[in-house]
Every structure is written in structure tokens, then in C-alpha cells.
C-alpha positions, 0 to 999 in steps of 0.5 A: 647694673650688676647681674643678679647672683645665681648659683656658683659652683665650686669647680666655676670658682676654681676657674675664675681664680684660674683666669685671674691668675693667667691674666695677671701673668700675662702683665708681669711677664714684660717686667723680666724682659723690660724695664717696669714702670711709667707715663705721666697720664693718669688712664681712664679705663671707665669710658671703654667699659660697657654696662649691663653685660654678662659673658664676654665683651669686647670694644674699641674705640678709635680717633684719627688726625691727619694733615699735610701742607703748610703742617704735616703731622699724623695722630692716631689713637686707638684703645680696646677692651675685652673681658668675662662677666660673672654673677659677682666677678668680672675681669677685664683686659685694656690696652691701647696706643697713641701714635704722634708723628709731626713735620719736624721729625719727631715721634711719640707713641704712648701705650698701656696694658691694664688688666683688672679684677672686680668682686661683688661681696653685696649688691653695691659693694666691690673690690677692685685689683689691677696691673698696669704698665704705661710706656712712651717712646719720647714723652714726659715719663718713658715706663710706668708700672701699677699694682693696686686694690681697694674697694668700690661703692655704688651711692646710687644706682637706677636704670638710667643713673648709677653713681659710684665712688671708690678708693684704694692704695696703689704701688707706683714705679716709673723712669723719667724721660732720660733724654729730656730731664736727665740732671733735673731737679726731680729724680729719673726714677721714683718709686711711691705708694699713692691713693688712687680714688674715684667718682664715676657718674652714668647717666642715659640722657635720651634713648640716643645719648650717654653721660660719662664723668670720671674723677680720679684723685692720686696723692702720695701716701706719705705726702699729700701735696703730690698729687695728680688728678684728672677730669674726663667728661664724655657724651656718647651719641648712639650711631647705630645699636654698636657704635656711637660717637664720642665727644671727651673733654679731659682735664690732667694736673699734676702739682709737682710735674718735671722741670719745664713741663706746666702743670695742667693739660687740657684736651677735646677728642671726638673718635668712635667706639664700638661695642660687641657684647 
């Protein structure tokens, strides 16, 4: 729900170009030091992103999965945001890590650094900019690097419903796993223009319990038929008034993926998270 306008002084928007700069310095800095760009999933930033907040916020969110005897392997994922909301601004940073250790030795820790920035020209009409940078010590895609913007719409809005659509172009650069699909038939690296569309549905069921769903659609500007998309359906069962326990089913798809990886991949996670605000 978006905080009512108050009044805005020139010198607070002069901070808050100021804070959006430093932010997005702080994202492109690690592209003069490392190689930019990539991972194969698309992230979801809506589950850690709070409603109804104004000044700073935080929250985490957190799984763990450990098993030893006749299998041995270590799982850990862990996401935080923080931010500042304004009365017609609000910028966020995201960053996040899933670390995977398995009995045959083999390692794989995904990460991302997201930061984004929303404006509110009316009550249901926003813009949205981000960077983002994704990494993988083994996966599919070794580094991914974002730069986007568009505009988001709120179809419907009540206290306990909000419906949201948004749509927007993004730059896409990212390097394949050399390791593992070097001399296949789709490039180590690419770089594309994609849309990058979205459908976020926020219902409160009870006093107890929240429904997060998210869609996200990315198809190549200059060829539709590459297209990834993902499914990311959420309960949140309040625990105590900060944390709440969450169930996610995720669905990920990607109609042109690298040779020998299937095209769909389906996940169920439970973990807990943790709002301050």
C-alpha cells in the first residue's frame, strides 16, 4: 500500500538522487575488478520485500538442510534485504547466497546483488530501475550482469489484496560455465536485450497467514521464442509478530537452456524469515 504523498522538500530530493547514486556505484563497482554478468535463475526479489513500510527496513530470510550417513550433503540459503522508503520513492538493496556441498566433493554457492529503485508519478503508477549481478562457483551460468527499467501498475489495491503488473526492458550480459559447456552449441557468452514482465498477487488470508504469487516473463527483444520464465508461489504463516514461516513452490523454464540441461526445474522450500521495520 503506498504511503501518502507529504511534503517534499528540494534539499530531501537532492538526497535521495544522492542515495541512488551511491547505490548503483556500489553495484558497478565489482564489474572493474571482475568479470560481469550471469546465473541461469531468474531472482525473485518480491518474497523478501515488505509492505506498508516508510523509513528503514530490513529482513532475512534463511533455510538450512543438513544430512550425514549413507548421504552427506550441506544446503544452506540465506537472502537479506534493506532499504528507505520515501512518500513517492523507495530504494532497496537485496543480496543473498545459496551454498551446496555434497558427499562426492563437489561445490556450488550462488549469489546476487540486486539494488533497485522505485518512484510513484500517481498513486497506482510506478517506475522501477535496478542492477543486478548473479555469480556461481559451478552452476549452469558462472556470472550474470542486469541493467533495467520500466513501469508498474497497481490493477487493484485493497487492505488485504493488492494486484500488480509491471513490464519493462532490461540489458542482459552473462558467461556460460566454461568448465562444463565449453565447445557447445550455444555461446559461452551472450549478450541480449530482454523484456522482463511481472505479476505479483498479495493476499492476507487470515490474521495468521499471507499469499505471495510471482510471475516473471523474459523474452529476447529481437526473438521471442527465447524465453525464460518462473512461477513462485508462497504462504507465510506468521510465528511471532517479526517472523513467519515460509512454504515456496518455484517453477523455473527456459525454452532454449545449454546442451544437456532439461528445460524446466521444479523446487519446494520451507526456511523462516524475518522482518525489522
Amino acid at each position: 500500500m503506498r504511503i501518502p504523498p507529504g511534503s517534499i522538500d528540494q534539499r530531501g530530493r537532492h538526497g535521495r538522487f544522492a542515495s541512488c547514486l551511491l547505490l548503483v556505484g556500489v553495484a558497478l563497482a565489482p564489474l572493474l575488478t571482475a568479470r560481469p554478468a550471469a546465473a541461469q535463475a531468474i531472482l525473485n526479489v518480491e518474497r523478501l520485500q515488505p509492505r506498508n513500510v516508510h523509513g528503514w527496513h530490513a529482513g532475512v530470510e534463511g533455510s538450512l538442510d543438513v544430512a550425514r550417513g549413507n548421504s552427506s550433503h550441506t544446503n544452506i540459503t540465506t537472502g537479506l534485504a534493506t532499504g528507505y522508503r520515501w512518500p513517492d520513492d523507495w530504494i532497496r538493496a537485496f543480496t543473498g547466497i545459496n551454498y551446496q556441498s555434497k558427499d562426492t566433493g563437489s561445490l556450488d554457492n550462488d549469489r546476487y546483488l540486486h539494488l533497485r529503485y522505485n518512484h510513484w508519478w500517481k498513486e497506482r503508477v510506478q517506475s522501477f530501475h535496478f542492477v543486478q549481478l548473479q555469480g556461481s562457483h559451478s552452476g549452469v551460468i558462472h556470472d550474470r550482469f542486469l541493467l533495467g527499467s520500466g513501469v508498474r501498475l497497481r490493477v487493484a489495491g485493497r487492505t488485504r489484496t493488492t494486484f500488480d503488473v509491471g513490464s519493462g526492458v532490461m540489458y542482459e550480459l552473462e558467461d556460460l560455465n566454461r568448465g562444463r559447456f565449453a565447445g557447445g552449441s550455444r555461446p559461452i557468452t551472450t549478450r541480449y536485450f530482454r523484456m522482463t514482465d511481472l505479476v505479483s498477487l498479495n493476499r492476507q488470508l487470515n490474521e495468521g497467514v499471507r499469499f505471495l504469487g510471482v510471475g516473471y516473463l523474459q523474452p529476447r527483444l529481437d526473438d521471442l521464442g527465447d524465453l525464460r520464465a518462473l512461477s513462485d508461489l508462497s504462504l507465510f504463516i506468521a510465528l511471532t509478530d517479526h517472523v513467519d514461516l515460509a512454504v515456496r513452490y518455484q517453477w523455473r523454464h527456459d525454452t532454449r537452456p545449454p546442451d544437456g540441461v532439461k528445460p524446466d526445474d521444479y523446487s519446494f522450500t520451507t526456511g523462516l524469515t524475518l522482518s525489522l521495520r
